[in-house]
C-alpha positions as CSV (number, residue, x, y, z in Angstrom):
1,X,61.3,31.5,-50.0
2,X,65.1,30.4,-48.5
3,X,65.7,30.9,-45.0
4,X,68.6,32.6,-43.6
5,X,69.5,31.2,-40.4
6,X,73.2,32.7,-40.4
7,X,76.0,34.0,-42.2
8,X,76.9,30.5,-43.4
9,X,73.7,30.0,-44.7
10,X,73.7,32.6,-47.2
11,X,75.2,31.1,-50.4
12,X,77.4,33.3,-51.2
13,X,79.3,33.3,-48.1
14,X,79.2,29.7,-47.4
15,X,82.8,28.9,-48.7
16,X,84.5,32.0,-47.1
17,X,85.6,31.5,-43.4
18,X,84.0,32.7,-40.7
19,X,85.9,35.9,-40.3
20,X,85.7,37.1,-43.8
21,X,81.9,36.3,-44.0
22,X,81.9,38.9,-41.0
23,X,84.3,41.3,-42.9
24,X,82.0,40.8,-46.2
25,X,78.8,41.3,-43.8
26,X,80.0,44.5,-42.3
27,X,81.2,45.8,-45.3
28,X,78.0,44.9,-47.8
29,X,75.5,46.2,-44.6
30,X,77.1,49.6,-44.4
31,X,76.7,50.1,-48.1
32,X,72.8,49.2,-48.1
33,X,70.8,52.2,-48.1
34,X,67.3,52.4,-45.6
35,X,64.2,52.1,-47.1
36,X,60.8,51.3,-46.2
37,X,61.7,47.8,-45.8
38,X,64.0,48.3,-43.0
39,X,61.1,50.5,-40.9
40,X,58.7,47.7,-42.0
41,X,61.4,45.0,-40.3
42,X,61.6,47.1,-37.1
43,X,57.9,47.6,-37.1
44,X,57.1,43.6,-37.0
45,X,59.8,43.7,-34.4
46,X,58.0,45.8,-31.8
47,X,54.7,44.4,-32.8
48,X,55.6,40.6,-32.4
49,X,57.5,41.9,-28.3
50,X,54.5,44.1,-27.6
51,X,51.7,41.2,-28.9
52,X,53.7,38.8,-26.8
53,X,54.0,40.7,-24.0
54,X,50.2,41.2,-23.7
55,X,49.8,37.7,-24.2
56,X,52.3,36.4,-21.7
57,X,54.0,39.0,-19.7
58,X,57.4,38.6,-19.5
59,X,58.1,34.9,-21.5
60,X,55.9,36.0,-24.3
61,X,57.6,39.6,-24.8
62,X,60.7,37.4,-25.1
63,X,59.2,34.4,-27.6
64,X,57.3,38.0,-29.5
65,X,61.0,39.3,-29.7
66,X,62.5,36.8,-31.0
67,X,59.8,36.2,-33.5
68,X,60.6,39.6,-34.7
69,X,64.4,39.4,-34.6
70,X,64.1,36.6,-37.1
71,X,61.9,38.5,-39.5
72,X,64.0,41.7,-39.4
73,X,67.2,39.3,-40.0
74,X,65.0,38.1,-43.2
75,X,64.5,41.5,-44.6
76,X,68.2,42.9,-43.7
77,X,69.8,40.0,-45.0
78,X,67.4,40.4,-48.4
79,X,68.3,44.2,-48.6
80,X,71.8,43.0,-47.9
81,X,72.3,40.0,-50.7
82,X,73.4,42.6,-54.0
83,X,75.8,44.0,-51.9
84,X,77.1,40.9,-51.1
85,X,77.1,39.3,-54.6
86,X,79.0,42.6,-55.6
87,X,81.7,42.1,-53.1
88,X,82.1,38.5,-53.0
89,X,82.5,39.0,-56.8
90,X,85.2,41.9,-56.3
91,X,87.2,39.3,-54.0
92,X,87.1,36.8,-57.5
93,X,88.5,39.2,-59.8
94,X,91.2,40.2,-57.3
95,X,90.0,43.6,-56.8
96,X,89.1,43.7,-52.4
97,X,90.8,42.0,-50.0
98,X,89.8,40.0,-47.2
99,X,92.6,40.0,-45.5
């Protein structure tokens, strides 16, 4: 199972700068469709910040929500990758600008 830390780490993305790996991003994310997935990710979210929470107040709420950030990033960016691969192979054939 690969990882995605950030935008750069996503292979399709890794040779674009930093600003067009945004513009892709944005443009890919608003074209994925919510599904079960996405309710699942948010889900984990508020169970990792309430489980921390009742473990450790304050500092656990915050280590529980970021546990769940990084899980929701994992299933957003894997909702997001087709729409990725569609645009970044768009940008090949000379049909979307980055610009």
């Amino acid at each position: 199972m690969r990882i995605y830390w950030s935008l750069r780490s996503i292979p399709e993305l890794r040779s674009l700068d930093a600003e067009q790996r945004r513009r892709v991003w944005r443009r890919a994310r608003a074209n994925v469709p919510p599904d079960w997935r996405l309710v699942l990710g948010w889900l984990l979210f508020g169970v990792t910040t309430g489980g921390g929470f009742a473990l450790g107040a304050l500092p656990g709420a915050l280590a529980g929500a970021l546990l769940g950030a990084f899980l929701l990033l994992q299933i957003v960016t894997r909702q997001t990758l087709p729409y990725i691969r569609v645009d970044v192979a768009r940008r090949h054939r000379g049909t979307v600008e980055f610009g």
